[in-house]
C-alpha positions in Angstrom: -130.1 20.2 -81.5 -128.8 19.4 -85.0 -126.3 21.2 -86.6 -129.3 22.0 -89.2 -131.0 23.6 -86.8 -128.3 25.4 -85.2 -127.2 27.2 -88.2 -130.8 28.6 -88.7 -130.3 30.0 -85.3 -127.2 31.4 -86.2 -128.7 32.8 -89.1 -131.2 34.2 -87.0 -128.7 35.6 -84.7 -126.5 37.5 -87.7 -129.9 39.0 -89.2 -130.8 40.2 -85.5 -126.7 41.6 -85.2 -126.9 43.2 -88.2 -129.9 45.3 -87.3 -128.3 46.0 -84.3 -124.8 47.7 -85.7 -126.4 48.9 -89.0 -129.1 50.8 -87.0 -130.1 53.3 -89.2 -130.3 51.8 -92.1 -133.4 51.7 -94.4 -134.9 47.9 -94.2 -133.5 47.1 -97.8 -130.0 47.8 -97.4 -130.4 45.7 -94.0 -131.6 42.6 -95.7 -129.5 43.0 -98.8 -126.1 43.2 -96.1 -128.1 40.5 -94.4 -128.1 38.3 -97.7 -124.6 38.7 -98.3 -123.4 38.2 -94.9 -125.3 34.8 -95.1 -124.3 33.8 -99.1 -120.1 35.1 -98.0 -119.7 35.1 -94.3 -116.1 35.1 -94.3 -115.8 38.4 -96.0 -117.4 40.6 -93.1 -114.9 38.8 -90.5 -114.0 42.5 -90.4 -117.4 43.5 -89.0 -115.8 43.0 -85.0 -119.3 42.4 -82.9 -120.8 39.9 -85.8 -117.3 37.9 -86.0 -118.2 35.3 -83.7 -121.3 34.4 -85.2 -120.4 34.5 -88.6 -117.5 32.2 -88.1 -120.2 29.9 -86.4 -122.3 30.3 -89.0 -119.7 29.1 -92.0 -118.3 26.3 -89.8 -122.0 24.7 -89.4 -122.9 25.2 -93.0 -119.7 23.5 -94.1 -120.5 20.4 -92.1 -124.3 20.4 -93.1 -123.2 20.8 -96.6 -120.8 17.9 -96.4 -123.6 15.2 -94.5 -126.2 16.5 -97.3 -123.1 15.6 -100.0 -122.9 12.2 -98.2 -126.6 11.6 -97.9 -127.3 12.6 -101.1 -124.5 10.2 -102.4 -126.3 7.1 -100.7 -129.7 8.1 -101.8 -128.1 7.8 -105.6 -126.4 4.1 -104.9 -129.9 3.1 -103.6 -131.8 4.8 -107.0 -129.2 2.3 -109.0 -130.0 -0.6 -106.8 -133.9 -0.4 -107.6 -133.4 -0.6 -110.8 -134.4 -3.7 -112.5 -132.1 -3.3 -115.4 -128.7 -4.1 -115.2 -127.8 -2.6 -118.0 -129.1 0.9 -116.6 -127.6 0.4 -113.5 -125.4 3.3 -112.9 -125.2 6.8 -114.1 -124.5 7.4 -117.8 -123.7 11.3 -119.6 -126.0 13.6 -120.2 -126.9 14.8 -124.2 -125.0 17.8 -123.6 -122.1 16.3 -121.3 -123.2 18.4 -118.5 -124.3 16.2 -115.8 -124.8 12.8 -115.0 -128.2 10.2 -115.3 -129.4 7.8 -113.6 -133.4 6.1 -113.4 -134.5 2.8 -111.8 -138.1 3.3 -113.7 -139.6 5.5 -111.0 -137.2 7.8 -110.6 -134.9 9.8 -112.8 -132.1 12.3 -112.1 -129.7 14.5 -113.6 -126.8 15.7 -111.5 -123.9 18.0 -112.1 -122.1 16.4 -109.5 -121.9 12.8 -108.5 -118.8 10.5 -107.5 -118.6 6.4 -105.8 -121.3 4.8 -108.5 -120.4 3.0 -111.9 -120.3 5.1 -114.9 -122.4 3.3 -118.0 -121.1 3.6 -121.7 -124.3 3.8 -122.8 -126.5 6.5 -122.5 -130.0 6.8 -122.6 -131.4 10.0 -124.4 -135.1 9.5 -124.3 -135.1 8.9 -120.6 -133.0 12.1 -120.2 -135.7 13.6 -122.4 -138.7 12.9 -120.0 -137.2 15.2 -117.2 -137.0 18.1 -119.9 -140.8 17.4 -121.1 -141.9 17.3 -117.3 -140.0 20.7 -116.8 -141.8 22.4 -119.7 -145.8 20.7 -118.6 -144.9 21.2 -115.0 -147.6 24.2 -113.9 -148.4 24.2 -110.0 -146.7 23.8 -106.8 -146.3 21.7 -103.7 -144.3 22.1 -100.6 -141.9 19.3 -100.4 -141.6 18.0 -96.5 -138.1 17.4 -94.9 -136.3 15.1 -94.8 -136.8 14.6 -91.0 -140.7 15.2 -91.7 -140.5 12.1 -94.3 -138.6 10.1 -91.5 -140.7 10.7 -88.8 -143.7 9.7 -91.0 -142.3 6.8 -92.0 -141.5 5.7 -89.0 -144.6 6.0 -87.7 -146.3 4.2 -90.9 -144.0 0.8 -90.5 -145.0 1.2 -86.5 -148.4 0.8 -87.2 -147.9 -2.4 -89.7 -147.9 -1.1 -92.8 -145.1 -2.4 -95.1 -142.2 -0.3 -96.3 -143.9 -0.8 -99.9 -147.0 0.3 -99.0 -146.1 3.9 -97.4 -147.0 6.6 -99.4 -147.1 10.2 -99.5 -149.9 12.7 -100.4 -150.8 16.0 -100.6 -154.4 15.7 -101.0 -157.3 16.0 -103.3 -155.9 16.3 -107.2 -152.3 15.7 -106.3 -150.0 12.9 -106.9 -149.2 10.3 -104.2 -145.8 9.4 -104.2 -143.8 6.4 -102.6 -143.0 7.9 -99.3 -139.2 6.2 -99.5 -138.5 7.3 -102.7 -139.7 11.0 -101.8 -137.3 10.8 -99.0 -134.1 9.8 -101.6 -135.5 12.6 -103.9 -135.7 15.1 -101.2 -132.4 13.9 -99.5 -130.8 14.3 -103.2 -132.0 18.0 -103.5 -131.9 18.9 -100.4 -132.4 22.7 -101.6 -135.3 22.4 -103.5 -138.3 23.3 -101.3 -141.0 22.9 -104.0 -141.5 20.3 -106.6 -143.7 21.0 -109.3 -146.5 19.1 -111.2 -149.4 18.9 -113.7 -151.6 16.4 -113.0 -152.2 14.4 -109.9 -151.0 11.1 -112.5 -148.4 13.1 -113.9 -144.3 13.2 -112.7 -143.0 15.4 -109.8 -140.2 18.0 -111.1 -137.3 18.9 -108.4 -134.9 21.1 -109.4 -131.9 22.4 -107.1 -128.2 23.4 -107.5 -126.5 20.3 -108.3 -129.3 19.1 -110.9 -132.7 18.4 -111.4 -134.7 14.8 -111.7 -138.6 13.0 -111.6 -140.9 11.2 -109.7 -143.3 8.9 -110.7 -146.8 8.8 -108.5 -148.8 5.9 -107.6 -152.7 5.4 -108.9 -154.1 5.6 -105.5 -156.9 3.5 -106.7 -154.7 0.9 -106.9 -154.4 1.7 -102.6 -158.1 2.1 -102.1 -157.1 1.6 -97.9 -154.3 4.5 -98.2 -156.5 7.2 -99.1 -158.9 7.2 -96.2 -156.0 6.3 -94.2 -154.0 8.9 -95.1 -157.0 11.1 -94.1 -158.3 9.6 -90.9 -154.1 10.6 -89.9 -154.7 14.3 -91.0 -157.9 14.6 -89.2 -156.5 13.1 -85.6 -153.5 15.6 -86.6 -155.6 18.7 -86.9 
């Protein structure tokens, strides 16, 4: 098992302790102690019969938080590496001094945090801008896949002959279809955002998580007439 998984088990296994020494207890105050136990682990160490677990718990979220630090580093080198400027590639500062930019022309992110890339001189404001305008338009929802999802996919896509290019991603009728690699970086690069948000099925994807937020362009699938009754010939085997 990964250590992902494992700390949803552990998770699992704290919400189950907590109902077991709390008994009692209205269901509220058991999820809010089961929130808190899960947001600060170390400060119910105290709490004898869920120690073990918690202690689990914190040392698997420390070494899932540092491979999604790493990961999400490498998915940022290979943003800059698309990109078909080279005066653009690298990250420059953000209007406000906040964060740091980056695009490649289909993607664009903003991230408080970022280290190991060149830092530009020059900045960019109106591409910076485009991630506030698709923030503000942005007006439904769609559940982003995993990481290991988008792998697995993938994988399967380049096994069956189609080119790394030519994989994409979709959600369906009226939603955008995305580059399935560059999902992958997007999703790898916010690894806590769940949902990323729209407008129109030709209009940007919005992701938003704790260390920033950032765009993604989708592809005309008429331009791919063959993907779309691809894509569902794939969903109907699957269902």
């Amino acid at each position: 098992m990964t250590d992902t998984e494992l700390l949803e088990l552990s998770g699992i296994a704290i919400r189950h302790g907590v109902l077991t020494v709390y008994e009692g207890r209205s269901d509220a105050d058991m999820q809010r102690l089961v929130d808190k136990m899960l947001n600060d682990p170390a400060a119910y160490y105290t709490v004898a019969p869920l120690y073990p677990v918690l202690r689990i718990y914190a040392e698997l979220r420390e070494r899932v938080a540092a491979k999604s630090c790493g990961s999400a580093i490498q998915a940022v080198k290979r943003l800059i590496r698309t990109c078909a400027r080279n005066d653009m590639r690298g990250v420059w500062k953000s209007a406000d001094g906040s964060a740091w930019c980056c695009c490649d022309g289909q993607r664009e992110v903003r991230l408080k945090n970022v280290s190991g890339v060149p830092v530009l001189e020059q900045s960019f404001p109106n591409l910076e801008a485009q991630i506030d305008g698709c923030a503000k338009a942005a007006s439904k929802s769609l559940r982003l896949p995993t990481a290991a999802e988008l792998k697995t996919y993938i994988a399967a896509e380049k096994a069956a002959g189609i080119k790394p290019d030519s994989i994409l991603y979709w959600w369906g009728s009226d939603t955008p279809a995305v580059n399935a690699s560059f999902l992958l970086d997007m999703v790898t690069i916010f690894p806590d955002c769940k949902e990323a948000r729209y407008r129109t099925e030709l209009s940007p994807l919005y992701f938003c998580g704790d260390n920033g937020d950032g765009i993604l362009l989708p592809v005309r699938r008429a331009k791919c007439p063959e993907f779309e009754s691809r894509w569902n010939e794939l969903h109907k085997s699957a269902g």
